[in-house]
C-alpha positions as CSV (number, residue, x, y, z in Angstrom):
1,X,0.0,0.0,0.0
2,X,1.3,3.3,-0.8
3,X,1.0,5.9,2.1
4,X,-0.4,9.3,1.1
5,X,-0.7,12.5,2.7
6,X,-4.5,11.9,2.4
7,X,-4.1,8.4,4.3
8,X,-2.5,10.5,7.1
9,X,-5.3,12.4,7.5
10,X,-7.6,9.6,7.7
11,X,-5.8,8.1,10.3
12,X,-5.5,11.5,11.8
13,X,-9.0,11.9,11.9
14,X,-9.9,8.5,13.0
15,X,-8.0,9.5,16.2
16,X,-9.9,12.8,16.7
17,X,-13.0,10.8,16.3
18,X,-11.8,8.1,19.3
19,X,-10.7,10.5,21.8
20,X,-14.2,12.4,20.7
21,X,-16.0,9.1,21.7
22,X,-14.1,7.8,24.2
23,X,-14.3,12.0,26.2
24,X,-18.0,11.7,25.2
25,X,-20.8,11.7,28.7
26,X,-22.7,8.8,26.9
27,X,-19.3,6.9,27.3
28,X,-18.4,8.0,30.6
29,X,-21.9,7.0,32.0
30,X,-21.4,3.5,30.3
31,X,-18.3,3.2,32.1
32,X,-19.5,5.0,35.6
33,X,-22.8,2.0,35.3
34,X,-20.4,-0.7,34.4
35,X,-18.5,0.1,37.8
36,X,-21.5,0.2,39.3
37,X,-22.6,-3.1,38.6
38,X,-18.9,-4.1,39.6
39,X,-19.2,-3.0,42.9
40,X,-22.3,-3.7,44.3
41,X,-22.4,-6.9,45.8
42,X,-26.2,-7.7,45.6
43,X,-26.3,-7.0,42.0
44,X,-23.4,-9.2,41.3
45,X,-25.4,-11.5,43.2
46,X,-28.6,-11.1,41.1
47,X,-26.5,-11.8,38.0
48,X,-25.2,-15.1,40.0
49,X,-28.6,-16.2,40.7
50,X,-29.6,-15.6,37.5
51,X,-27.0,-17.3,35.4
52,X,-27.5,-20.3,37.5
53,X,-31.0,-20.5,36.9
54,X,-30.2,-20.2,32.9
55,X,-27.9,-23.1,33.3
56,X,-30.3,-25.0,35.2
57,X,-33.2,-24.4,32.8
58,X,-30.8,-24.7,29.9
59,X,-29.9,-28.6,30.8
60,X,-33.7,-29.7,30.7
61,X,-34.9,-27.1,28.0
62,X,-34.7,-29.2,25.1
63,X,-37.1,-31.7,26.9
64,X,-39.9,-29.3,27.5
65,X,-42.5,-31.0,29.3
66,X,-41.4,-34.1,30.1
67,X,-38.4,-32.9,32.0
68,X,-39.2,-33.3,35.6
69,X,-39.1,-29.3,37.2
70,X,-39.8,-28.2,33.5
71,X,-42.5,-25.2,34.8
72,X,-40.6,-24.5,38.1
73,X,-37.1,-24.7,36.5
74,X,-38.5,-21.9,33.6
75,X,-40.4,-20.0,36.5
76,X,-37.4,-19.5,38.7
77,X,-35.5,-18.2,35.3
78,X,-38.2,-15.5,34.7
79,X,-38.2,-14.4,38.4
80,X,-34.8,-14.4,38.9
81,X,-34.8,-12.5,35.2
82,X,-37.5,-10.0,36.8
83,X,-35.5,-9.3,39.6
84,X,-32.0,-8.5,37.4
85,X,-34.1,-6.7,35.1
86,X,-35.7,-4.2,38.3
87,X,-32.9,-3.7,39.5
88,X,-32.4,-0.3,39.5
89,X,-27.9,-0.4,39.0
90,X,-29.0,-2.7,35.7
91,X,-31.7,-0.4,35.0
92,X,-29.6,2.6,34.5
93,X,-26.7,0.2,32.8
94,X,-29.1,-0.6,30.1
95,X,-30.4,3.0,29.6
96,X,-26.8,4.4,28.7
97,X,-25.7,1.3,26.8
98,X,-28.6,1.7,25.0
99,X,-27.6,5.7,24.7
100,X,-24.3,5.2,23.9
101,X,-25.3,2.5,20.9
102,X,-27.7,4.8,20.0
103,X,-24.7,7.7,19.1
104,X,-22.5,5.3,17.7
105,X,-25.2,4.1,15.6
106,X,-25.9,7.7,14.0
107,X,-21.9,7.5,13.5
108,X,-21.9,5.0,11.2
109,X,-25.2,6.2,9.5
110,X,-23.8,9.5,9.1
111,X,-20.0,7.7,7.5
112,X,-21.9,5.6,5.3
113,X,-24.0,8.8,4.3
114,X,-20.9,10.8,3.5
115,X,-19.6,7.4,1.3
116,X,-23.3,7.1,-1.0
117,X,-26.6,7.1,0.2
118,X,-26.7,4.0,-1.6
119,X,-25.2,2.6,1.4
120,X,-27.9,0.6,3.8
121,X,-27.3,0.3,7.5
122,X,-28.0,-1.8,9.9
123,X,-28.4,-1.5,12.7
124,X,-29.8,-4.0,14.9
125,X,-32.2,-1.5,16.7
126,X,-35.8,-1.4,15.9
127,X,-36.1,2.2,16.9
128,X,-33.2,3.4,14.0
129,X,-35.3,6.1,12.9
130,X,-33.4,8.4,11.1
131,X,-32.2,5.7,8.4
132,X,-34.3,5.1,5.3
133,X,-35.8,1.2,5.5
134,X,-35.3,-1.1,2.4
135,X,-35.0,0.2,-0.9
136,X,-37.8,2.4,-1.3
137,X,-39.6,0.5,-4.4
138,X,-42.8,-1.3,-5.0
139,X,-41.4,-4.6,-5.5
140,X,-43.7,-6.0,-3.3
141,X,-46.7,-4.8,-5.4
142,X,-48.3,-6.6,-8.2
């Protein structure tokens, strides 16, 4: 490959846009709720319970019905989901890593945008707005 001034200022730029995200309050929240999580012993807890109760109903799953503890095995997986899920450390966890994916999803829309607006994206999130859906034609008429 043959290294340009313009390749320079790619890379240059690809830097400005790191240190952008990485000094950006979406990121810093992730990272503040992450610790959180880290350092609270009863939601580390939660997560234990949890997992074990996925593991549990995992080894019987396949079985369904005829797995002895089928319904109780599946009920204690939903309550001890419930419980992760209210609690209010997670809570706030899920509401920046879903801001923060949210930002770096309008990144990426707004690079491919720049590239052709040929370019489709996505983005695994139901609620991606801002991007147009499919190709815009009637090939599902007539």
């Amino acid at each position: 490959m043959i290294y340009t001034d313009e390749v320079f200022e790619l890379e240059d730029s690809l830097d400005e846009l790191c240190q952008a995200l990485l000094s950006s309050t979406s990121f810093d929240d992730h990272c503040s709720n992450k610790k959180a999580i880290l350092n609270s012993p009863e939601t580390l807890n939660k997560e234990k319970v949890f997992g074990d109760a996925k593991t549990a109903f995992e080894k019987i799953e396949n079985y369904g019905d005829y797995a002895p503890d089928f319904k109780e095995k599946r009920r204690q997986l939903r309550q001890a989901k419930r419980e992760l899920d209210l609690d209010p450390i997670v809570a706030k966890f899920r509401v920046s890593e879903h801001e923060l994916q949210s930002m770096l999803d309008r990144l990426v829309y707004e690079m491919a945008q720049v590239i052709s607006e040929d370019i489709k994206i996505d983005a695994g999130n139901p609620f991606f707005e801002f991007a147009s859906k499919g190709c815009g034609g009637s090939c599902h008429v007539g």
